[in-house]
N, C-alpha and C positions, 0 to 999 in steps of 0.2 A: 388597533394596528400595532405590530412588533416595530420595537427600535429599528431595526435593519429595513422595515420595512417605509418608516417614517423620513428615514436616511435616504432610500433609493427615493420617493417622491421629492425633496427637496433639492436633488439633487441637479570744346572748342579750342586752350592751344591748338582746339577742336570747334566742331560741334559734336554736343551729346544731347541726345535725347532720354527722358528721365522718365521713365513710364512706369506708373506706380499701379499694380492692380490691386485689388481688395474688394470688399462688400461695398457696389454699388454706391460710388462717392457722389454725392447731389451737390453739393457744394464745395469742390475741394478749390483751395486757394493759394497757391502758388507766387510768392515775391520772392525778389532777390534786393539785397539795399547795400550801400555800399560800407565797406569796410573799417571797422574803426572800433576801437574798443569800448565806444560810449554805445555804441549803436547795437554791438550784440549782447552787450550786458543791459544793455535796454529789453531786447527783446528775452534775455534768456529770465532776469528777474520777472518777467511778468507772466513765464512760465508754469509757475509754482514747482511743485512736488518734480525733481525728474530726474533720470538717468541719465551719464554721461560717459560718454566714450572718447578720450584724446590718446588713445593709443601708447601712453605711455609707460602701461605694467610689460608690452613684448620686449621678451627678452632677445637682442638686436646678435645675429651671426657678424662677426667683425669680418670686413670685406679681405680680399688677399693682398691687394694691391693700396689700402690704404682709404680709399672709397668710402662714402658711407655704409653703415650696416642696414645689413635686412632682413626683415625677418616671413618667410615666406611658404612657411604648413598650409596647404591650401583645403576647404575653405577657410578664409581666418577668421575664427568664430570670435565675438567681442561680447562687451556689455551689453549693443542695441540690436543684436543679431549677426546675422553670416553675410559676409563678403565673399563672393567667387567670381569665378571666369567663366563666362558663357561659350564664348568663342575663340578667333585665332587671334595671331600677334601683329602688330600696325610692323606700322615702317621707319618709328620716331628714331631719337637718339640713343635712347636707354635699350633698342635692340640692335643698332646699327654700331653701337660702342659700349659692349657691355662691361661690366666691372666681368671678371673670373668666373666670379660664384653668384651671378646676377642677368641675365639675358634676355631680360623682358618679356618671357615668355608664362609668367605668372603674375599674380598682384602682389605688393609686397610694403608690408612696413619697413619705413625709413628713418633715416634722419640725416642732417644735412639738409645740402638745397640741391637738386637733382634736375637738370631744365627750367628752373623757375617752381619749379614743386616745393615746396616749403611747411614746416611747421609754423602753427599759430598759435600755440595756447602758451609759451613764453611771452606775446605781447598782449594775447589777452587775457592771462592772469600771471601778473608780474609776481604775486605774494607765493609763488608756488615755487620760483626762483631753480626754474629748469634752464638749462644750458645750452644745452643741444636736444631741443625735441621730438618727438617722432609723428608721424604722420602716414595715412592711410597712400599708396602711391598705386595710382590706374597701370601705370610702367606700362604702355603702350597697348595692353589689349583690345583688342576690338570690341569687346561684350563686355561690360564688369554687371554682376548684379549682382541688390543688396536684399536678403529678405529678415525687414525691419520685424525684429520680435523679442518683447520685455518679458520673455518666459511665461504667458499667459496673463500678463495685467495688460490692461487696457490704456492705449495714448491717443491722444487727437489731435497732437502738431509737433512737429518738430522745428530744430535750427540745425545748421551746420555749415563751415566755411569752405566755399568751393575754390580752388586756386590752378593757375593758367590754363584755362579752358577754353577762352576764345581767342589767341592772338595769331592763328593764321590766317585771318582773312576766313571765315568762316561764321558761325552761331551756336548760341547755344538752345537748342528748345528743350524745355519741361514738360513733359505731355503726364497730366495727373488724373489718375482714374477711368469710370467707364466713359466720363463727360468729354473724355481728352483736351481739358484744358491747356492752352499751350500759352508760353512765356519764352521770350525770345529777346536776345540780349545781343546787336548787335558783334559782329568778328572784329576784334582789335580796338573794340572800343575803348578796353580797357588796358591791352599791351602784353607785353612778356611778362609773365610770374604776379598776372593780376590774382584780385582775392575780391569775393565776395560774399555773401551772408545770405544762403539760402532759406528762406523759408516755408512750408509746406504745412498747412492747417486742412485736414480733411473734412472737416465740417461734422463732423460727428465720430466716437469713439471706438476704437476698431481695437483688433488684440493681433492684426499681422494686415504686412504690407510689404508689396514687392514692385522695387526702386528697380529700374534698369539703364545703364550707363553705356550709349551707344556711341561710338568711334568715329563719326560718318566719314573726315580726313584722311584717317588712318595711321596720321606723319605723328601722333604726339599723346602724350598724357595729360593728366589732373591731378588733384592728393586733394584729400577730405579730410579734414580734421575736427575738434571740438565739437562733436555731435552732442546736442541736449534732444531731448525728448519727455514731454510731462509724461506725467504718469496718473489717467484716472482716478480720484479717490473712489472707494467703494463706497456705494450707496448705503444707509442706514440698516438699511432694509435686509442687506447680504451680512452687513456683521451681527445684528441680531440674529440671522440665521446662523454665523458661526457662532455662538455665543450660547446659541440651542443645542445646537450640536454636539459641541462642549459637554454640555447640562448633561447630555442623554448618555454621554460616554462615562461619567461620572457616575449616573445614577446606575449605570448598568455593573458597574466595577463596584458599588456597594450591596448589591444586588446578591453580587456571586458571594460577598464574605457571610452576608445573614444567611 
């Protein structure tokens, strides 16, 4: 058989609802734990290998009126995939009193503290000695949806800090995969500008995954921050295949000088 030939063979201030779809989830496992910086460097070290997203290389539009900045190209494409807007705008603060150049009527990196919307990765990685951080802000759409994608590697859990999502007298439900897992955190359990530590293990390793962030209130936002997500090692088996691969490109490229 030809080289080419060998190649082609081988080859809740709300409630939100969080509906993940992907390939047929058997076990997917949905916690939330509370907030603290022992508790998600607990979870994020026993992550291993992973990609993380705390929104702080966007470069922020300074507001007109003094406001936080925002930064708001939509969809806003990251390290762990695309953030966009499914649908129309709520009723919260952030469109009912917009900054100028801000109206709630898109998703939008921030910084500051915006309705109890807040940055986390200043408390939970103090050695990085950010100031004012930034942060993913739902800014009142009714629809946000995430589709989770490490450019073709493989992840099977993530973390990420969800913040004021249930303080109007409302809930938050997780509904994760075909299984529709659902996780439900009472409204105002936890107050104005609470935060909590999502976490999400699919039970087996997937290369995309599509999060959806539903409004069901309409009156309010959320802001996501310090998203980890591992990242599969490749099995043995696939880098000896690269590693063949390699081989055959080599030998073909000495091939052509004899």
């Amino acid at each position: 058989m030809s080289g080419l030939g060998v190649m082609k063979n081988l080859f809740a201030a709300m409630a939100f609802t969080i509906g993940l779809t992907a390939p047929a989830f058997s076990a997917t496992i949905v916690t939330t734990h509370a907030y603290s910086q022992q508790n998600y460097m607990n979870l994020f070290n026993a992550m291993g290998k992973t990609v993380v997203e705390n929104f702080e290389s966007f470069v922020l539009t300074p507001s007109l009126n003094g406001e936080p900045g925002a930064f708001q190209d939509q969809p806003i494409k990251t390290a762990v995939g695309e953030f966009y807007r499914e649908s129309g705008t709520g009723s919260g603060g952030t469109v009912t009193r917009p900054n100028p150049d801000l109206d709630g009527t898109q998703l939008a990196v921030r910084n500051g503290n915006v309705f109890g919307r807040s940055d986390t990765t200043a408390d939970l990685f103090p050695d990085l000695r950010i100031r004012n951080g930034q942060y993913l802000d739902s800014n009142d759409v009714i629809d946000m949806s995430w589709n989770v994608n490490l450019g073709g590697a493989k992840f099977k859990r993530l973390i990420f800090v969800l913040s004021d999502a249930t303080d109007v007298g409302s809930s938050l439900n997780i509904i994760a995969g075909d299984d529709k897992f659902t996780y439900t955190i009472p409204g105002r359990e936890y107050g104005d500008g609470e935060r909590r530590i999502v976490k999400i293990d699919f039970g087996q390793s997937v290369d995309t995954a599509q999060v959806a962030f539903e409004n069901s209130k309409r009156n309010d936002g959320l802001s996501i921050d310090d998203i980890a997500i591992n990242v599969v090692p490749l099995p043995a088996s696939v880098l000896f295949l690269g590693a063949g691969i390699a081989g055959l490109g080599l030998m073909r490229r000495r091939q052509k000088k004899t």
